[in-house]
DRENPA-3360 file (N, C-alpha, C; in nm, 2 decimals, always signed):
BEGIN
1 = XXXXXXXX = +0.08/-0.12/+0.00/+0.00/+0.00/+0.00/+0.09/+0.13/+0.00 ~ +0.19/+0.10/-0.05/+0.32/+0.24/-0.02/+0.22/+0.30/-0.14 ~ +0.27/+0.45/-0.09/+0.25/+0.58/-0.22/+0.08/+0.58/-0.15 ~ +0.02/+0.51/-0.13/-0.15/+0.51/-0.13/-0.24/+0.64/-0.06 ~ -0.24/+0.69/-0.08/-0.35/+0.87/-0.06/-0.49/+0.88/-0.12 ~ -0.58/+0.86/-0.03/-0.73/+0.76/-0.10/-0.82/+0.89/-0.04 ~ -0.87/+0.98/-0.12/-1.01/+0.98/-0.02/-1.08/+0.94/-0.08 ~ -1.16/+0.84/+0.03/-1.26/+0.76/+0.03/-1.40/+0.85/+0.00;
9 = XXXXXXXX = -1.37/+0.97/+0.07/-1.53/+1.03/+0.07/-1.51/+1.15/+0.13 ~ -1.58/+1.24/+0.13/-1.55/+1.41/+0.16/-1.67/+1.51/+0.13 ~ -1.73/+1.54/+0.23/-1.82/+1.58/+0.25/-1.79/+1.73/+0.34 ~ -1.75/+1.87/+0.23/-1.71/+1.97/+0.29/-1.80/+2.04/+0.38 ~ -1.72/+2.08/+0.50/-1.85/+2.13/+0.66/-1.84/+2.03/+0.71 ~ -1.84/+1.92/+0.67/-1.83/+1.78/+0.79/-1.69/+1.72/+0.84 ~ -1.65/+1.63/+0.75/-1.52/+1.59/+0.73/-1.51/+1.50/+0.62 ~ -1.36/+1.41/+0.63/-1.39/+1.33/+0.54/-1.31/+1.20/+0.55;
17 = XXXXXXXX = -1.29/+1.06/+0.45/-1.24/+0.97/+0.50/-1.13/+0.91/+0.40 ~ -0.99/+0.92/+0.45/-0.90/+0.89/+0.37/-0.87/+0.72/+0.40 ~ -0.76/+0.67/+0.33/-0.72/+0.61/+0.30/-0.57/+0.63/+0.33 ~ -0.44/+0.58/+0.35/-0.32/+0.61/+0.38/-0.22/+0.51/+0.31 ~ -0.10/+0.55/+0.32/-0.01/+0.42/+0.30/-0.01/+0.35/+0.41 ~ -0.02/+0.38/+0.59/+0.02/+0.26/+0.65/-0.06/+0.21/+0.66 ~ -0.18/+0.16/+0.58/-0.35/+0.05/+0.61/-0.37/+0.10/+0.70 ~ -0.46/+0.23/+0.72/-0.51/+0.27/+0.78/-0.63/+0.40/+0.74;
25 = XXXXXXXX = -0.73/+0.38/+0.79/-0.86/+0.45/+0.73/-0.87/+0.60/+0.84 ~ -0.85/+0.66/+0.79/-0.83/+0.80/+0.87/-1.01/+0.85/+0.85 ~ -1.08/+0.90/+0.97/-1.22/+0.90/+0.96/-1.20/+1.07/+0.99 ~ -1.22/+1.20/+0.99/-1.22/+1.31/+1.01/-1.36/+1.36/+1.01 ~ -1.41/+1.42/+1.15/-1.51/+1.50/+1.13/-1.48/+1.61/+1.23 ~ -1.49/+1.72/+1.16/-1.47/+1.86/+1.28/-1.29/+1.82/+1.29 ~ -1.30/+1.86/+1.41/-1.16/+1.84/+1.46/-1.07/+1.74/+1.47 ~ -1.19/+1.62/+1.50/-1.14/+1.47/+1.53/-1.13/+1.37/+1.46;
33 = XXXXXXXX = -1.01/+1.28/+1.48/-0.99/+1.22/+1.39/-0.97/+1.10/+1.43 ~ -1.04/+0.99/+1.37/-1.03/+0.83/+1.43/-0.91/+0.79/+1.32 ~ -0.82/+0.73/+1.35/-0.73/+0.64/+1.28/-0.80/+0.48/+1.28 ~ -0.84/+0.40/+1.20/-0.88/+0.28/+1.21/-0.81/+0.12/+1.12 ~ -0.78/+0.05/+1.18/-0.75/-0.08/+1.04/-0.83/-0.07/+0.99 ~ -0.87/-0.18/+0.90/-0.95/-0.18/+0.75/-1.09/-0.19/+0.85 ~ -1.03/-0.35/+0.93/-1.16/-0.42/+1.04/-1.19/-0.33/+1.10 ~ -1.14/-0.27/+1.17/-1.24/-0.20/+1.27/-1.33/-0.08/+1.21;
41 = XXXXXXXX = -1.26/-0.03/+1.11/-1.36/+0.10/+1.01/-1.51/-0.02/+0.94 ~ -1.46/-0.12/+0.92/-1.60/-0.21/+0.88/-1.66/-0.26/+0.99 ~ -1.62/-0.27/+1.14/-1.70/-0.28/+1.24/-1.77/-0.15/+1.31 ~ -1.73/-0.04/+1.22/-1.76/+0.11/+1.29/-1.88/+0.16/+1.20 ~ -1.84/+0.08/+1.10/-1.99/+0.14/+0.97/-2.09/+0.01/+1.00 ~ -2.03/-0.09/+1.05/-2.20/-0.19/+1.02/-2.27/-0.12/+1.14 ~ -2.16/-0.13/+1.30/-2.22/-0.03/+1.42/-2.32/+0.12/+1.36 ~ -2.25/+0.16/+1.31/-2.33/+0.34/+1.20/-2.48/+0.31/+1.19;
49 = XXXXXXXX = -2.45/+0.21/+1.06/-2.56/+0.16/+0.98/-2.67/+0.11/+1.09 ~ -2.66/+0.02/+1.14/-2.78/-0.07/+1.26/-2.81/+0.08/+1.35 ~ -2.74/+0.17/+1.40/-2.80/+0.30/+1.47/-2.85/+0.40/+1.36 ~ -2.84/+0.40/+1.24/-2.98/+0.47/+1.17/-3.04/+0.41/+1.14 ~ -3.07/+0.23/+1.10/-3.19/+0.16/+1.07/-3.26/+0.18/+1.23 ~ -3.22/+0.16/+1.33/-3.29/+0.24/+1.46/-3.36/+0.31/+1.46 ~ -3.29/+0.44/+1.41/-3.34/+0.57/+1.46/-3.41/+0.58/+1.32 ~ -3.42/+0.51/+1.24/-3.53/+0.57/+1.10/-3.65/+0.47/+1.15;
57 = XXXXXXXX = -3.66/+0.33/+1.28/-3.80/+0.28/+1.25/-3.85/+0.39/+1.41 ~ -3.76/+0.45/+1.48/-3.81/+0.50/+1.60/-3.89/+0.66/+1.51 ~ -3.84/+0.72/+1.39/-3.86/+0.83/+1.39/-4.02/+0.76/+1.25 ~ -4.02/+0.63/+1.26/-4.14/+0.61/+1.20/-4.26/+0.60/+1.23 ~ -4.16/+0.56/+1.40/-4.33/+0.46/+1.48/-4.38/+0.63/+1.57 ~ -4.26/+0.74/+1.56/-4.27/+0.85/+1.63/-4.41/+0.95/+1.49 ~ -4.40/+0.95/+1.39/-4.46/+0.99/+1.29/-4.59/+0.91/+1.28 ~ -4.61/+0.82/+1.26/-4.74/+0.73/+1.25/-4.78/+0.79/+1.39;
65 = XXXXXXXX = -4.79/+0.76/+1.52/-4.82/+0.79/+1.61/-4.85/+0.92/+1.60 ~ -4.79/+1.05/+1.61/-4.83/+1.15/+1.61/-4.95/+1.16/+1.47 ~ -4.97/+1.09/+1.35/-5.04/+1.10/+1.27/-5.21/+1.04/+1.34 ~ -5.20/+0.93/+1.41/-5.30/+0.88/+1.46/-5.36/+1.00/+1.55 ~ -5.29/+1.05/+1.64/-5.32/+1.15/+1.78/-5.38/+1.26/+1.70 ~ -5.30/+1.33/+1.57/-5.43/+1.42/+1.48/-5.56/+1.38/+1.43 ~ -5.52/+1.24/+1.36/-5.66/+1.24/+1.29/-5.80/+1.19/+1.44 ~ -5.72/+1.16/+1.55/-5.81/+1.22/+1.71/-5.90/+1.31/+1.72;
73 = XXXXXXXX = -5.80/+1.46/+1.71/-5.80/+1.56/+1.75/-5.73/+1.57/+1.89 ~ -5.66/+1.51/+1.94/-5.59/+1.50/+2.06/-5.45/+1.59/+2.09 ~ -5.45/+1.69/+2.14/-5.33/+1.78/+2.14/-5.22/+1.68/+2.19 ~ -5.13/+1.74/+2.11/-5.05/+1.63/+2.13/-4.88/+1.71/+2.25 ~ -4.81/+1.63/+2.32/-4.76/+1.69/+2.43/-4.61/+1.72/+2.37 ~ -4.57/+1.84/+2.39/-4.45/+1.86/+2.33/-4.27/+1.86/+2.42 ~ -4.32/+1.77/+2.52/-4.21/+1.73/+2.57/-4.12/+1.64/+2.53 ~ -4.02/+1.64/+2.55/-3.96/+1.51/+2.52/-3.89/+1.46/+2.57;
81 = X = -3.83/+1.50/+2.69/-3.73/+1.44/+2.75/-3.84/+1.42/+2.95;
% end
């Protein structure tokens, strides 16, 4: 992997994700910067992935719900924590 300078992906305002000569996946957002093996950047994105398939069926069951409480007429409570 000598000479190797990869970005993977770059997303300006956020950060982005290189690729290096020493096999290693450089993750950058803001300030911080994860250095990762190949494995653990593929145990960091399946981890990613399963926490937005989460938070997309929580932000489904959160929308149907609030859709049922309108077609009520039931004010609905704006707390959330």
């Amino acid at each position: 992997m000598k000479d190797v300078n990869v970005i993977l992906a770059d997303l300006p305002g956020l950060g982005k994700i290189r690729l290096c000569e020493c096999n290693s996946i450089h993750v950058s957002i803001g300030p911080v910067t994860l250095n990762l093996e190949p494995a653990a950047f593929l145990q960091m994105t399946t981890l990613m992935c399963g926490a937005m398939e989460q938070l997309t069926a929580i932000r489904k069951a959160h929308d149907a719900e609030a859709l049922i409480l309108e077609s009520l007429g039931k004010p609905q409570s704006r707390m959330t924590h």
